[in-house]
N, C-alpha and C positions, 0 to 999 in steps of 0.2 A: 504494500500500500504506500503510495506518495503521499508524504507529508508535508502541503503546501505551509511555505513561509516555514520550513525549517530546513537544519541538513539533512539530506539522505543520498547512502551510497547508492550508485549505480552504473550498468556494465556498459560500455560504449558500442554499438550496434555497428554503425557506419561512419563513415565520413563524406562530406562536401564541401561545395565551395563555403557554406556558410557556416560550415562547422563540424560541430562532432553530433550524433544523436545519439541518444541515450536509451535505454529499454525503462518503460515506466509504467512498464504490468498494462492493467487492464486501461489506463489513461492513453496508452501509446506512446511513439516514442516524443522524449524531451528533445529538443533540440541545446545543445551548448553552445553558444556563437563561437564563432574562428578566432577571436579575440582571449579566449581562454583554452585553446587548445593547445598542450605544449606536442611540440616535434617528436618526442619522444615517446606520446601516446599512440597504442596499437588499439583494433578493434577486438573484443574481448576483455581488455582490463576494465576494472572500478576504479571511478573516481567520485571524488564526495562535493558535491555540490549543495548548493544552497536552491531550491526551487520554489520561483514565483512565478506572479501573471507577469507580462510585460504589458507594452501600452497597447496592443493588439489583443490583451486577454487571452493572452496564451500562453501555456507552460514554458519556461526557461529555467535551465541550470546555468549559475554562474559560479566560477571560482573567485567572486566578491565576498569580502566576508562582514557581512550585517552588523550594526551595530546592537542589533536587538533580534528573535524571531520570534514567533508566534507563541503564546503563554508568556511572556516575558513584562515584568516592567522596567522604562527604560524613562531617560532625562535625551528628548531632543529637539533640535535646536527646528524653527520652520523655517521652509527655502521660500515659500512662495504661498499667497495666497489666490483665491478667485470667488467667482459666486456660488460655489459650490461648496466650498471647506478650506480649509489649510493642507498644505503636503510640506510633509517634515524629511529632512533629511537623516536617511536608518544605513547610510553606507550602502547602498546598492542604485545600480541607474537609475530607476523609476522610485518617485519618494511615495512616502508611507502619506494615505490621505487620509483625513481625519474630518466627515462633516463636520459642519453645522454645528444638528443635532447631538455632536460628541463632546462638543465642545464646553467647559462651566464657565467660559465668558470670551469672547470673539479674541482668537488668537491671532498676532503679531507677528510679521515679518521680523525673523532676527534673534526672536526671543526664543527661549529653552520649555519648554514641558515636560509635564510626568505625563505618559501614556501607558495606557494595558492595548497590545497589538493581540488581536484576534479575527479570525475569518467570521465575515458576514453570513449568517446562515441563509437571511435572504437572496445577495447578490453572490455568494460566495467569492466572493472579494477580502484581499488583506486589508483592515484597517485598523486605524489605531483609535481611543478613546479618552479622553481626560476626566471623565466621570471615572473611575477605577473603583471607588469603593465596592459597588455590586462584582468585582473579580479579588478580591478582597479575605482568603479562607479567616475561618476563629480557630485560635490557639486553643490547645487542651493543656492540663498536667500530663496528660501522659504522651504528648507530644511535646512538651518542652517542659525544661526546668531548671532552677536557678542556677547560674554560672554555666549555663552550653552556651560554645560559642556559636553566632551568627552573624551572619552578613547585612549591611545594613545600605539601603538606598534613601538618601535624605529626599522626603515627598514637599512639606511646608509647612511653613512660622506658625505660633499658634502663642497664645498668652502664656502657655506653660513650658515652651520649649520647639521642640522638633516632631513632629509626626514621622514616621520612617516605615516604610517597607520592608520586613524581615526574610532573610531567607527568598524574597520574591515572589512571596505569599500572604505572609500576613500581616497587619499594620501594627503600629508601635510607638508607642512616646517614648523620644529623648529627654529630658527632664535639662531646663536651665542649670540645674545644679550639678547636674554630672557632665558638664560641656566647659570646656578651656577654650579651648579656639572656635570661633565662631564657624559650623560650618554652613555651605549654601546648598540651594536645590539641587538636586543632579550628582551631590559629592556620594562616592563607594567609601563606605567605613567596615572597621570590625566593630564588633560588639559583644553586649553578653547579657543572657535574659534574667531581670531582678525579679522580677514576676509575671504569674499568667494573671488575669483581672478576670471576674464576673464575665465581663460582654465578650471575652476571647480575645482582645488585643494585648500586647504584652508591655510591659516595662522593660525598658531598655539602658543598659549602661555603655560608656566606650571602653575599648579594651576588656581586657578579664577583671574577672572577681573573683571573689574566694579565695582559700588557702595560696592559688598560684598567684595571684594577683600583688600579695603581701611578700609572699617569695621576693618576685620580682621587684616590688619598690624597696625590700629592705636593702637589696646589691644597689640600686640605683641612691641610694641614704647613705651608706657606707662609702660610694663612691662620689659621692659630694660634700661628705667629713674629709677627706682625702685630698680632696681638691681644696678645703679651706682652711687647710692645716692642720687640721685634726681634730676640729672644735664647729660646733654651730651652737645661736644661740636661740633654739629652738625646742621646746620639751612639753611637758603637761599642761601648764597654764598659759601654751600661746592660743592665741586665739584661733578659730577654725580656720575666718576668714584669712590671717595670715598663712595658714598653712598651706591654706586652697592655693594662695595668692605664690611663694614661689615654688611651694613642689606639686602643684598641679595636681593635688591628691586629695582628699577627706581628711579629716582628723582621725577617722575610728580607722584610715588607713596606713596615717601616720602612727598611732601610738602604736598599732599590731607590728610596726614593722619597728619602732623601734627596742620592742619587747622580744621581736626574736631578735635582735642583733646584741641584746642584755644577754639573753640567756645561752647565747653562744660565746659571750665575752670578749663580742669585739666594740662594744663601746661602753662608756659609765655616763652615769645620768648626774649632771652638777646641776647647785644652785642657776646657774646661767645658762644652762640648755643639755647638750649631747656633747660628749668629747670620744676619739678613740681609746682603746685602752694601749697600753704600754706595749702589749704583746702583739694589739693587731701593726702598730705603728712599725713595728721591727721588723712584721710578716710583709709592710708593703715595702720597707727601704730595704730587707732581701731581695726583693723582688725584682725592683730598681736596678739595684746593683750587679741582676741577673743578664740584665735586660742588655745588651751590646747597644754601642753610642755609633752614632750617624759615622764619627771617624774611624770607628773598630771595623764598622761594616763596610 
């Protein structure tokens, strides 16, 4: 079976001036234009193509590789409007069109969108939608749960944060609070799910959480005592907001991390913040002194 607006391999039948053609089952054959045929191909091999309608409404495989295919949500930019919808540009010759009717407010030349790209049942046409919440799955517990990581498509602003696309499934709040750098529509992030909610969207953090998470910031703690001599002055009673402010972390992130960095003994807790301890200090100038200089090398 062909699977329109996606990849699917297939065997090369013939050749012409205009190309290669393909075997596409019961649809007949695809044609490949001559523009992606390399010299090298024989008839009988597979090759993996991307197949769509062209502007004649007809089967094509292209060796173009889409920015988006069919089930997917995606952040793109429009080439052109008319009286009929917008056509956005998805990385293949013919742009992805998107009525009207798809539209949640008349789309701009030039500008970015989120769309859900699906075939028209009516016209059996590829197109794309900016309405997305009805392609939108709900999250369970037993399909997610706290600290898995996920993939994250920034969707749009909202008074609490970030809306995001999970997984390219289900949707999700970023939360003001867990965000350092501002991201924008269209950005790919990592993530990690804080929780499932009631209505099935999920709570969403950047990077990991849990035990790995604290791992991770205690080496990146230790290696910024390091960098500032041996000393920060940073400990129990700084405030979150400072903490948030230059390690880009929580406080319940900071204190765990620097609770394993106690109990492994590489730093002491003073009146004035964190310092190394004697012994980790020795373990980094061994280390140094292991380390061959720009002139030994």
């Amino acid at each position: 079976m062909i699977e329109l607006g996606r990849y699917n391999r297939l065997r090369i039948t013939r050749f012409t001036d205009h190309g290669a053609y393909l075997d596409g089952g019961e649809v007949g054959e695809i044609l490949m234009p001559k523009a992606f045929v390399e010299s090298t191909l024989r008839a009988g091999d597979e090759v993996e193509v991307f197949v769509y309608l062209d502007q004649s409404e007809r089967l094509v495989g292209t060796r173009e590789r889409p920015l988006a295919q069919v089930g997917d949500f995606a952040a793109l930019q429009v080439a052109w409007v008319n009286e009929f919808g917008a056509f956005l540009n998805w990385g293949v010759q013919k742009d992805l069109f998107v009525p009207f009717r798809e539209q949640k407010k008349s789309m701009e030349m030039g500008r970015t969108y989120i769309v859900y790209i699906y075939v028209d049942d009516a016209t059996h046409r590829i197109v794309g939608t900016a309405k997305i919440d009805k392609f939108l799955k709900k999250a369970n517990p037993h399909t997610h749960h706290r600290g898995q990581a996920v993939d994250l498509l920034v969707w749009q602003k909202t008074p609490l944060g970030f809306k995001v696309i999970v997984d390219n499934a289900y949707a999700g709040m970023l939360y003001d609070s867990q965000i350092i750098d501002v991201p924008h529509t269209g950005d790919r992030l990592d993530g990690s799910v804080v929780s499932v909610r009631d209505d099935g969207r999920l709570d969403i953090a950047l990077g990991s959480i849990g035990k790995q998470r604290f791992r991770d910031f205690a080496a990146d703690l230790e290696e910024a005592l390091k960098e500032a001599g041996g000393s920060l002055p940073y400990g129990d009673a700084t405030p979150a907001d400072e903490i948030q402010s230059h390690f880009g972390v929580s406080k319940k992130t900071f204190k765990r991390a620097v609770g394993t960095l106690y109990k492994a003994r590489r730093i002491e807790l003073t009146p004035d913040g964190i310092k190394l301890t004697d012994s980790a200090k020795q373990k980094t100038h061994a280390a140094k002194q292991k380390t061959p200089s720009a002139k030994q090398k």
